[in-house]
Each structure stands twice: as structure tokens, then as C-alpha cells.
C-alpha positions as a Markdown table, in Angstrom:
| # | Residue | x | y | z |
|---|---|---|---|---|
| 1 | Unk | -0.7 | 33.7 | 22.4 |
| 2 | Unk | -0.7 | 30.3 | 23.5 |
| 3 | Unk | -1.5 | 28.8 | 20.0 |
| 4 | Unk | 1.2 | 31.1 | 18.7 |
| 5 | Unk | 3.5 | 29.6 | 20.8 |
| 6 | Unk | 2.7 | 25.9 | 20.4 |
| 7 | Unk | 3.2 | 26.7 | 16.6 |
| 8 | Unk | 6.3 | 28.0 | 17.2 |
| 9 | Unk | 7.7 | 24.7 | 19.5 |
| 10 | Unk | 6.1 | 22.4 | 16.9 |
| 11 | Unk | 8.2 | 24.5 | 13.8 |
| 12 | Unk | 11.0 | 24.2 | 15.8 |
| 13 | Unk | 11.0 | 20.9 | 16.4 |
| 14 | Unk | 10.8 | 20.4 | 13.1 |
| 15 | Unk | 13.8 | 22.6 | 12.1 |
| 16 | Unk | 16.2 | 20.6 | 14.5 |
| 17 | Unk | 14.7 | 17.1 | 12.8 |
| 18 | Unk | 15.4 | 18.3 | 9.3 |
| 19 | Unk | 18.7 | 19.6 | 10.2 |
| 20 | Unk | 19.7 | 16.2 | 12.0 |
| 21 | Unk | 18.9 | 14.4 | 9.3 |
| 22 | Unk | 15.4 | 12.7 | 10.6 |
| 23 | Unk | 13.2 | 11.2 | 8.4 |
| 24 | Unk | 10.0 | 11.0 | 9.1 |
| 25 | Unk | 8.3 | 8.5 | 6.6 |
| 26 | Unk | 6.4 | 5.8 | 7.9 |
| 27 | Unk | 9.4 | 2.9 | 8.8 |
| 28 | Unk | 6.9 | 0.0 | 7.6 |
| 29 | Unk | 6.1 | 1.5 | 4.3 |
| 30 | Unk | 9.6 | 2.6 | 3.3 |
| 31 | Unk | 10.5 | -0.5 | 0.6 |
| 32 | Unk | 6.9 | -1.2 | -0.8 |
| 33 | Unk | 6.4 | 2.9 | -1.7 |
| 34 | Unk | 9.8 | 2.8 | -3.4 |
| 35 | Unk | 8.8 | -0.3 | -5.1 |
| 36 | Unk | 5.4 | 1.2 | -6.0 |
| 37 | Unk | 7.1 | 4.3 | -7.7 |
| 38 | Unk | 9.9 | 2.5 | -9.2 |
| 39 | Unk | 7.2 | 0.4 | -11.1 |
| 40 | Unk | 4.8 | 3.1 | -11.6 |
| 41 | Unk | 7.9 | 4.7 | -13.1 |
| 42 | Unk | 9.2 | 2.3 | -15.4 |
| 43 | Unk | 8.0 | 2.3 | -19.1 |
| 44 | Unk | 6.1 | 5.3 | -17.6 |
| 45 | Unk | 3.6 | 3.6 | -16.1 |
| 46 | Unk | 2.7 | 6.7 | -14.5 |
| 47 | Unk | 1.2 | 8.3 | -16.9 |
| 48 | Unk | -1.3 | 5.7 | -18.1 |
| 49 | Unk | -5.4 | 5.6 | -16.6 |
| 50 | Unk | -5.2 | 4.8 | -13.3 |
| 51 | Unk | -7.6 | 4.0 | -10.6 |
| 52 | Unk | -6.9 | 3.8 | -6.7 |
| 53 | Unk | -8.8 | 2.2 | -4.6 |
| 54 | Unk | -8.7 | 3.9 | -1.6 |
| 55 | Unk | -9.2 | 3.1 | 1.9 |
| 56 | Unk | -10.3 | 6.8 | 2.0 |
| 57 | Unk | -7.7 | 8.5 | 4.4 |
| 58 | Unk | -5.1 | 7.3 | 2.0 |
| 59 | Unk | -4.8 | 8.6 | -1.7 |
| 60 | Unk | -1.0 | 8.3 | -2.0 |
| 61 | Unk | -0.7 | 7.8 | -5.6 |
| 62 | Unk | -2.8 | 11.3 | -6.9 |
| 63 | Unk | 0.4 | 13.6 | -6.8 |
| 64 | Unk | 2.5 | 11.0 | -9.0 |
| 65 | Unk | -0.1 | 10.1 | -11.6 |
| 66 | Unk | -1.7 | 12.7 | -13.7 |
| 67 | Unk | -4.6 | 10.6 | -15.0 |
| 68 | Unk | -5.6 | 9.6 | -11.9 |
| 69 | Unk | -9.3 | 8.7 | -9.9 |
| 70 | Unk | -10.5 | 7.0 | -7.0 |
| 71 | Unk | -12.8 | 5.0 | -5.3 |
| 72 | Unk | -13.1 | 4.6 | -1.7 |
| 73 | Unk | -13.8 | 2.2 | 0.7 |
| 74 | Unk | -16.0 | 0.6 | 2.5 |
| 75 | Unk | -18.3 | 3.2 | 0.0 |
| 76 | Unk | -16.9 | 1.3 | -3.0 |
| 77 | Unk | -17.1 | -2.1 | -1.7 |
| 78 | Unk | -14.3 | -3.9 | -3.7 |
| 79 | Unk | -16.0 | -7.0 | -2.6 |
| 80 | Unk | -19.4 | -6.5 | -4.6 |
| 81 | Unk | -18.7 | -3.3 | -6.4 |
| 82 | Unk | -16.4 | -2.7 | -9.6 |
| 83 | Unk | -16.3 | 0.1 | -12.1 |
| 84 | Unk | -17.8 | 0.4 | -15.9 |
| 85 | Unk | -14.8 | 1.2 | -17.5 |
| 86 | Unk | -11.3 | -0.6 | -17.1 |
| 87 | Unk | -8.2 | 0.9 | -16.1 |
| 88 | Unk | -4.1 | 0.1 | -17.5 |
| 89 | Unk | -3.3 | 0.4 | -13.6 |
| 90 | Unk | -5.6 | -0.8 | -10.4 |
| 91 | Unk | -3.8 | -0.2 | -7.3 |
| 92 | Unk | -5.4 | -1.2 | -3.9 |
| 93 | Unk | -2.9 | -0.3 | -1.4 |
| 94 | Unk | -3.9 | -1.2 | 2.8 |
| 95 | Unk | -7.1 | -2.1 | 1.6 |
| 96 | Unk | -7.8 | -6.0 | 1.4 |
| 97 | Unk | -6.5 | -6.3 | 5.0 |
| 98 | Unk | -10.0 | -4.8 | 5.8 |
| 99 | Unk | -12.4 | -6.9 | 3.3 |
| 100 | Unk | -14.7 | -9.5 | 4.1 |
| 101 | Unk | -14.5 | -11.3 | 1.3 |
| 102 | Unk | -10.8 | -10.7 | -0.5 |
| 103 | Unk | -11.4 | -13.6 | -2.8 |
| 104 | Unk | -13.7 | -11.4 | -4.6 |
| 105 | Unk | -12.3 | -8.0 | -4.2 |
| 106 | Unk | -9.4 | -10.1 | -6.0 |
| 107 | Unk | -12.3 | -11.0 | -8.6 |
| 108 | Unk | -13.1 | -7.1 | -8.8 |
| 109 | Unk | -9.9 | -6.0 | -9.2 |
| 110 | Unk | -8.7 | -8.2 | -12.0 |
| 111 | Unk | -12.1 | -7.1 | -13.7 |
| 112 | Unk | -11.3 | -3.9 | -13.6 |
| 113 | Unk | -8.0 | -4.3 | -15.1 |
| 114 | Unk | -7.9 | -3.7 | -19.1 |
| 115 | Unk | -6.2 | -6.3 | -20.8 |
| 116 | Unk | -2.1 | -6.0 | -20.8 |
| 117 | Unk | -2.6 | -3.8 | -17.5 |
| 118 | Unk | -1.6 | -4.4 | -14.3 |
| 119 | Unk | -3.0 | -4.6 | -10.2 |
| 120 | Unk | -0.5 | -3.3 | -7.7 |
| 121 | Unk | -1.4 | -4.7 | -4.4 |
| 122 | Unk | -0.5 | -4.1 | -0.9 |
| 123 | Unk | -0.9 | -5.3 | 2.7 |
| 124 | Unk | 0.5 | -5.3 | 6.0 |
| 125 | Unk | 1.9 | -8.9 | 7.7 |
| 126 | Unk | 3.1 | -8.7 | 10.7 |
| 127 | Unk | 1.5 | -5.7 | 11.8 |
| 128 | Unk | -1.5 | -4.8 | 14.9 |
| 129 | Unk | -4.9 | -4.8 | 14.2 |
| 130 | Unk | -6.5 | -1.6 | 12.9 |
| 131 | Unk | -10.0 | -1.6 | 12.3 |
| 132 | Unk | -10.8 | 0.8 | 9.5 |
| 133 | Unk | -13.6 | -0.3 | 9.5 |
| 134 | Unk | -12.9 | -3.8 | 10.0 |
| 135 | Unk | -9.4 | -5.7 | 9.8 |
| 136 | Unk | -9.8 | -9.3 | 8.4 |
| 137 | Unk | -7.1 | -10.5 | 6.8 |
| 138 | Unk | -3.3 | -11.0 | 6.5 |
| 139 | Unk | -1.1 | -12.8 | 4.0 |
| 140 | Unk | 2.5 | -13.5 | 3.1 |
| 141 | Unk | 3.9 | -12.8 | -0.2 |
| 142 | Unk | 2.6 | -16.4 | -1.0 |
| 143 | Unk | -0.7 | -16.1 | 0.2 |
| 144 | Unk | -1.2 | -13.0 | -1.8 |
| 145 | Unk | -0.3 | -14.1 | -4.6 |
| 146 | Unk | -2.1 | -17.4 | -4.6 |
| 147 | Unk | -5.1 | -14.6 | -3.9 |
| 148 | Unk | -4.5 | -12.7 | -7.1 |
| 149 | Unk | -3.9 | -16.0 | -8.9 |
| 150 | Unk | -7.3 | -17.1 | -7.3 |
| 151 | Unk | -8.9 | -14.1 | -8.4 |
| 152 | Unk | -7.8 | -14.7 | -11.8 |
| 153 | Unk | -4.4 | -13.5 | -12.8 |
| 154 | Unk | -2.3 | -15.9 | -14.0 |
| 155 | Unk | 0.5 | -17.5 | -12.1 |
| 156 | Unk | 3.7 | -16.5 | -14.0 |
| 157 | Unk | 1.8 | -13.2 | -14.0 |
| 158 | Unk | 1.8 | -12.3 | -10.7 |
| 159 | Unk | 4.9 | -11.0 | -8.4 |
| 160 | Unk | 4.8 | -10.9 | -4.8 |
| 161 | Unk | 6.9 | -9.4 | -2.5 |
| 162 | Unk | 7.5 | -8.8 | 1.2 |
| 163 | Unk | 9.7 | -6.3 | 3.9 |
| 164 | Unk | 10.6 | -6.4 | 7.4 |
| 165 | Unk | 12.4 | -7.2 | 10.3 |
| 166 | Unk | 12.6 | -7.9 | 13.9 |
| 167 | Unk | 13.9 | -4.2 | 14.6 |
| 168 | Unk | 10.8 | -3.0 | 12.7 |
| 169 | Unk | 8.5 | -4.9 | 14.4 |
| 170 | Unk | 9.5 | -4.8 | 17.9 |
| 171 | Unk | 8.9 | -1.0 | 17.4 |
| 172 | Unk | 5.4 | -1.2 | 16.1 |
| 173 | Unk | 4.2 | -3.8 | 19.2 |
| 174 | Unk | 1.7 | -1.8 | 20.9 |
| 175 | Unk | 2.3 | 1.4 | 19.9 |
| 176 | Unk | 1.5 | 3.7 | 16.8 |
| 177 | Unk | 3.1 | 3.7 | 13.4 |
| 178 | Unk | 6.8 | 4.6 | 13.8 |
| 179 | Unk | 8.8 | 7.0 | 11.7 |
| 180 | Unk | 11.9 | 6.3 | 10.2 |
| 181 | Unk | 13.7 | 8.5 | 12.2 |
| 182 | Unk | 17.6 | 8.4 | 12.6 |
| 183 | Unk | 19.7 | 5.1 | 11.3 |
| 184 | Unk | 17.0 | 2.3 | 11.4 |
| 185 | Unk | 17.5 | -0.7 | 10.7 |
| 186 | Unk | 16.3 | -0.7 | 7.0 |
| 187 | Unk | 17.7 | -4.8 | 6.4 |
| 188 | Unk | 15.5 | -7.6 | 4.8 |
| 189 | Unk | 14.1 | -10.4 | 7.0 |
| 190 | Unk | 12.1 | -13.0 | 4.7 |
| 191 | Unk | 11.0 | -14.8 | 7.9 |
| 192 | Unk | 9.5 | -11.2 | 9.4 |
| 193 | Unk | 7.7 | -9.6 | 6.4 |
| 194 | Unk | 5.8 | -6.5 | 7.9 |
| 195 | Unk | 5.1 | -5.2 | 4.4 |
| 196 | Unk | 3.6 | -7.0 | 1.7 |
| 197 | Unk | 2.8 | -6.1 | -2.0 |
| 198 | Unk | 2.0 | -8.0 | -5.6 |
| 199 | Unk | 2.0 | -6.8 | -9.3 |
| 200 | Unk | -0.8 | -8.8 | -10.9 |
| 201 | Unk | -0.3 | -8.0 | -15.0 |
| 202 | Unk | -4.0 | -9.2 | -17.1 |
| 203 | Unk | -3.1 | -11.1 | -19.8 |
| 204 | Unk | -3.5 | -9.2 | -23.0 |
């Protein structure tokens, strides 16, 4: 009876939120997922072989991309592992945060990456430490790219972008990972990048 109930509140709850208007997405992620799809949209993009690798609680890009596999980490250790085959479209999202060695995930990932394809990369900033199982690293959307430049893409071949704000990140000290909820503050900071992501094309 009690478990019935609870169900009952937590459906509830949910009801008023939708009918309010609440959003629920993760505030942090909002630009770089729309800028994930809208590339992994255009030219459908979507549809070519893709590979994710995953940090394992987190295979966002299955449901959009119908040729789709994974590999996760710290299992597939991006840093000394890479797969046979080659793929049109790597995509390492929140994962090199947590590598030892990201100049040679970097290395990995551009190996992995057919000829003509491309890398889609992303990485919080200005975010707390979250050891999953480590958390090593953090980079602007200059730093990244110099890393996928570093790891072999070439520099007019590389994009890198960031998202955030002081709203944003006063609401994610010390606490948990915020939804979007009701009328954030959804504005572009370039000096407080929470968010940041790169598209790495290989040279055909």
C-alpha cells in the first residue's frame, strides 16, 4: 500500500511539472545535445556506422542512430585500446574528463575514424569533480581542440565549442546535476563555459 502510494505522489508530481511547462533535461547539457543532433542530422549523418564510446551509464546516441555500437569505459580503455574496423562517426561524449592519458585516447580516437569521417567530442569545464572512475581532466574549447589537433586531426579540421554561464554554474556548486526546470537562464557566457564539445573531421 505504501509503494502504491509513493507511485502515485511521484506520478503526480510529474503531471503538475508537465502541465507547468517544466523541463527536466539536464541544464548543462542543453546546447551541446542540440548541437550533437543537429550535426548528427545534417547530410544525415545519422545514419552512417557509428561508434560510441561510452562511459557506460551513458549511451545517449543508440535511439537516434540506427547503425549504432558501443564500447565502454574504463572496459575499453580509449587510452590503450581501439577497435579493428573504422567508423564514419566516433563520438566520446563525458568520457576524456576521466582518462589518464587523453593525448592518446585523442590518438585512439582519430584512429578509429575512417577517412572523410568525423570525432564528436565532449567534456564538462567548469563543472565538480565526479569520479567515474577517476576525473582527470578539463579543457576549454581551445584546449580541446589543440587535443584533437595533437592527436592528429588537422587544425582547420577541427571545431570546438563551448556553453555556460554564471546562472548555470552557481546552481551546480555543490550540489547534483540541475534540471532545466522553469525559465533558466539559457544565455551564452564565453568567459563561463560549463559545456564543451569538438567536431574533429579525418582527412580523406
Amino acid at each position: 500500500m505504501t509503494t502504491s502510494l509513493g507511485a502515485l505522489k511521484t506520478r503526480g508530481k510529474q503531471a503538475v511539472k508537465r502541465l507547468i511547462g517544466y523541463d527536466s533535461r539536464n541544464w548543462l547539457r542543453i546546447r551541446q545535445i542540440e548541437a550533437f543532433t543537429a550535426f548528427l542530422e545534417a547530410a544525415n549523418r545519422k545514419s552512417r556506422d557509428v561508434i560510441e564510446v561510452s562511459p557506460g551509464w551513458n549511451r545517449y546516441w543508440r535511439a537516434l542512430c540506427p547503425d549504432y555500437r558501443s564500447v565502454d569505459f574504463p572496459d575499453f580503455d580509449i587510452c590503450k585500446d581501439r577497435t579493428d574496423e573504422q567508423y564514419s562517426i566516433v563520438i566520446a561524449d563525458q568520457v576524456l574528463e576521466h582518462v589518464r592519458r587523453p593525448h592518446a585516447a585523442a590518438a585512439n580516437i582519430y584512429a578509429m575514424t575512417k577517412p572523410g569521417g568525423w570525432a564528436m567530442i565532449a567534456t564538462p569545464f567548469l563543472f565538480r569533480v565526479h569520479a567515474r572512475p577517476h576525473d582527470y581532466n578539463r579543457w576549454t574549447p581551445a584546449g580541446l581542440k589543440q587535443l584533437m589537433v595533437e592527436g592528429g586531426f588537422g587544425e582547420d579540421d577541427v571545431q570546438a565549442f563551448g556553453w555556460g554561464n554564471k546562472a548555470c554554474a552557481k546552481a551546480h556548486i555543490g550540489g547534483p546535476v540541475r534540471a532545466y526546470g522553469l525559465w533558466r537562464d539559457l544565455s551564452n557566457d564565453e568567459e563561463y563555459p560549463l559545456m564543451v564539445w569538438a567536431f574533429a573531421k579525418r582527412a580523406a
